[in-house]
Steps between C-alpha positions, in 0.01 A plus 500: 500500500489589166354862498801550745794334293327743235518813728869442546609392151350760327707770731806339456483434126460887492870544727655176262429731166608816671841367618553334145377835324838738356559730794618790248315759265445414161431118536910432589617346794726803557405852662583850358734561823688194385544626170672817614708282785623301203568768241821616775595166522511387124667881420720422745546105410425426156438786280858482375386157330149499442490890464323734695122415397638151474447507134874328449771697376617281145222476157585167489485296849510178337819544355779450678829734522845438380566250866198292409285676790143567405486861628253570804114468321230806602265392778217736357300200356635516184770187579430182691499639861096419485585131412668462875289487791545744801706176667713518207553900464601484874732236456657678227573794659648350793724257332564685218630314165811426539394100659340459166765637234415869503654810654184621701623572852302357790345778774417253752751669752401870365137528441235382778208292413298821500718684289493179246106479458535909497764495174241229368196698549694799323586272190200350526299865466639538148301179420220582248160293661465255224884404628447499886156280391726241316768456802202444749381246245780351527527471905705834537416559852601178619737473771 
């Protein structure tokens, strides 16, 4: 009974790590084809705030502009995107910022959940290692 509880744990503990292993290159949950998916959409989407390598397009994010709005932060890991988990980016970009005081628009009736993790992954490619490392720390690929 044992040998054969063995015979079948041991098999599926090998499918349980596979399925929970990052299905892209590089170590990232994202693949190279949804890097280049994504760099249309966030072109297309976003690169008028968070410019076109999402590096941000003010010196000074944390300051905001003569209205009081904090102007749109870069999303290349050099601001706080990392601090939000991939439940959080999502959210974001669907909803937008407006519900919580900022002028973000939402996309959730213009981009497709496959477009969204795409525009992620492209942000996300900008992300030095030591950065992507930190926001899976931190539970980044949690749903």
């Amino acid at each position: 009974m044992l040998k054969r509880a063995i015979r079948i744990m041991i098999p599926a503990s090998f499918v349980l790590l596979a399925a929970c292993a990052p299905k892209g290159e590089n170590g990232r949950w994202y693949t190279q084809a949804q890097v280049e998916a994504g760099k249309t959409v966030f072109l297309e989407n976003c690169a008028s705030c968070h410019g076109r390598k999402a590096q941000g397009r003010v010196m000074n994010w944390k300051k905001p502009d003569k209205n009081g709005n904090y102007p749109p932060p870069p999303l290349n890991g050099t601001a706080h995107a990392w601090h939000h988990s991939m439940k959080v980016l999502k959210h974001q970009i669907r909803k937008g910022g407006i519900p919580n005081g900022g002028v973000m628009p939402g996309f959730e009736n213009t981009l497709s959940e496959e477009q969204i993790e795409s525009a992620i992954a492209y942000f996300q490619s900008f992300w030095p290692d030591e950065t992507y490392q930190a926001w899976l720390k931190r539970g980044g690929t949690s749903q």
